[in-house]
C-alpha positions, 0 to 999 in steps of 0.5 A: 542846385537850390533852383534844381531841388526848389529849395526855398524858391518863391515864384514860378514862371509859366511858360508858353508851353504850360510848363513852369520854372521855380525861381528865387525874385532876388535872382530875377530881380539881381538878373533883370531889371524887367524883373525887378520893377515887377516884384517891387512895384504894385502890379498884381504879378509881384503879388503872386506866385505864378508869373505868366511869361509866353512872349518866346519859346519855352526853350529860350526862357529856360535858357536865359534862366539858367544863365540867371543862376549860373552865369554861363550859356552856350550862344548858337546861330540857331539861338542867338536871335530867340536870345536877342529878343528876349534878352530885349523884352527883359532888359538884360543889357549883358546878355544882349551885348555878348549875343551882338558880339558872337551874332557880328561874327557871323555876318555872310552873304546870305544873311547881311541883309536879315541882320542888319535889319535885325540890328537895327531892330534890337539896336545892336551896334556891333552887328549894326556896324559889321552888316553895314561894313559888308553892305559898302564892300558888295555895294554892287550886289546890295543894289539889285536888292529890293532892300535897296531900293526902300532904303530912307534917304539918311540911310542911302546918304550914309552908305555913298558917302563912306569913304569905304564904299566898294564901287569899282566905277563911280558910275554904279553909284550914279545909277544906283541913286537913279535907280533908288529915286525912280523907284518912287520918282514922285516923292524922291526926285526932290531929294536928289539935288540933296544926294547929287553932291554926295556923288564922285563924278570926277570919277565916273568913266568919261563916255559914261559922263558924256554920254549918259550922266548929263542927258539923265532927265534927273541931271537936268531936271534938278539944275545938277549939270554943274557938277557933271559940267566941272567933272567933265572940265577935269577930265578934259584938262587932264587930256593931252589933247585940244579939247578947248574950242578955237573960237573965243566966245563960243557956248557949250554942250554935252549931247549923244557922248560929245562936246558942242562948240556953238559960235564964237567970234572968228579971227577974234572980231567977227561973229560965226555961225560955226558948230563944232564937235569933239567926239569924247568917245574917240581915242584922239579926238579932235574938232570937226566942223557940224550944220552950222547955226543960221545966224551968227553970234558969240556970248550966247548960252544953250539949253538941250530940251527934249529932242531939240537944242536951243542958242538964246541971244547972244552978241550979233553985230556988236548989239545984244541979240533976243532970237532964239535958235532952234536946232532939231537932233532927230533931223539934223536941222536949225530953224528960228524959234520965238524971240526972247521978250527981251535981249541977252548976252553971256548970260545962262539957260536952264531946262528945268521941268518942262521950262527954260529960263534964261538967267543973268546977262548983260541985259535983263530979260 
């Protein structure tokens, strides 16, 4: 009342529609700590009479000042944002906290990803974390936004790696992570080995794995095969089939959604020249004989690089081997390629950029 009569008030807020407020500064001081480094500091507005305050609307003001006086207010959808804001630029803690709980509320489909930017924004944990919870339960929608795709690295980390992130197959969260690092391929390919082990492969569809997952150029490119390799093995052990190859010392690879069985030593002494497939995309898949090699030899590793595929030494006649094979997807042909400097047994080949290296062995390279 003393506020509505102007009895005994000291200062006035101007408003950004030239209208005024007459205020008590030991209610504004009380309410707001903006407010208070004003009147008890040296800047010239403590000073004076009329206080210019047009950083909102004049509604809003007159709202929150009202709540000053009174205690109470009435948060709506349509105000809840213009409170928020100016209850940040005057550092009323209170009233920000009792908007961030009725604003969490009201999180839907058509709004999630305006407030959680705006959470973030003004800081609003309750909101932040309501936002975010229905981020992880429509992952799936979330990722054909273009939100999605400026997301930073920390904040993709944190949403694939939540135990509570909805993906029907983990293969949407694969291709979501493709997706987000081809966006800006250039700058984000390096993060990807840092993101890969947040990914579930074990889970993802097997033909999908097969298939697709590992002839992705960034599984390739960024030396992450090894986690598809390991989730392709676990599922294959849980098959009742026999996916292991016959042959003992035979190397393997995944191309066009099958396994390749590449030599290997028959009858457990004598090298082969045999390739075999096991076609992962079949009910009871089973080995079938393909174009064999055009030297024999066990303990060899292979490399898929581009549209070819190459066998790197391996063990022949009893002796380490430096020649390359070379086998040609599109013609279904094999040819000798460049020998090795040197010879190499049971070591590994990687194709990285546009290299192969040939790692480790029995001799150096």
């Amino acid at each position: 009342e003393m506020k509505k009569n102007g009895v005994m008030t000291d200062v006035a807020l101007v408003l950004s529609d030239d209208s005024s407020v007459q205020c008590h500064k030991v209610i504004l001081m009380a309410s707001s700590p903006f407010f208070e480094k004003m009147f008890q500091s040296e800047m010239k507005e403590g000073a004076e009479k009329d206080v210019k305050l047009d950083f909102t609307d004049a509604d809003t003001i007159r709202t929150v000042v009202d709540f000053f006086y009174s205690g109470n207010i009435q948060v709506t959808e349509e105000n809840v944002k213009a409170l928020v804001k100016a209850s940040d630029f005057l550092c009323c803690e209170h009233l920000k906290a009792h908007c961030d709980a009725y604003i969490a509320g009201k999180v839907r489909s058509e709004n999630y990803l305006d407030l959680y930017k705006f959470s973030k924004l003004y800081n609003l944990g309750i909101l932040l974390a309501a936002a975010f919870h229905f981020i992880l339960d429509h992952f799936a929608d979330f990722i054909e936004t273009s939100d999605f795709d400026q997301l930073t690295e920390e904040e993709l980390v944190k949403i694939i790696s939540d135990d509570k992130l909805n993906a029907e197959k983990e293969d949407i969260v694969f291709e979501a992570v493709a997706q987000w690092v081809n966006v800006e391929l250039g700058l984000r390919k390096e993060a990807f080995p840092r993101i890969a082990p947040l990914i579930r492969f074990p889970f993802c569809r097997m033909v999908c794995l097969a298939n697709k997952i590992c002839n992705s150029q960034l599984i390739l490119d960024s030396g992450c095969i090894g986690f598809v390799s390991e989730a392709l093995r676990m599922k294959l052990v849980s098959l009742s089939v026999p996916w292991q190859p016959a042959k003992n010392g035979s190397s393997l690879a995944f191309l066009d959604g099958k396994i390749f069985a590449f030599g290997g030593k028959d009858g457990g002494s004598v090298e082969s020249k045999s390739v075999q497939s096991f076609d992962l995309k079949c009910t009871n898949p089973t080995w079938k004989n393909v174009n064999e090699m055009m030297y024999a030899v066990c303990n060899h590793c292979v490399a898929q690089f581009d549209n070819k595929l190459f066998v790197f030494g391996g063990c022949s006649q009893g002796s380490a081997s430096k020649v390359t094979q070379e086998f040609n997807l599109v013609t279904g042909k094999w040819r000798r390629g460049r020998d090795m400097p040197g010879s190499c047994s049971a070591g590994s080949a990687l194709a990285l950029n546009d290299e192969i290296y040939v790692i480790g062995g029995k001799e150096r390279v």
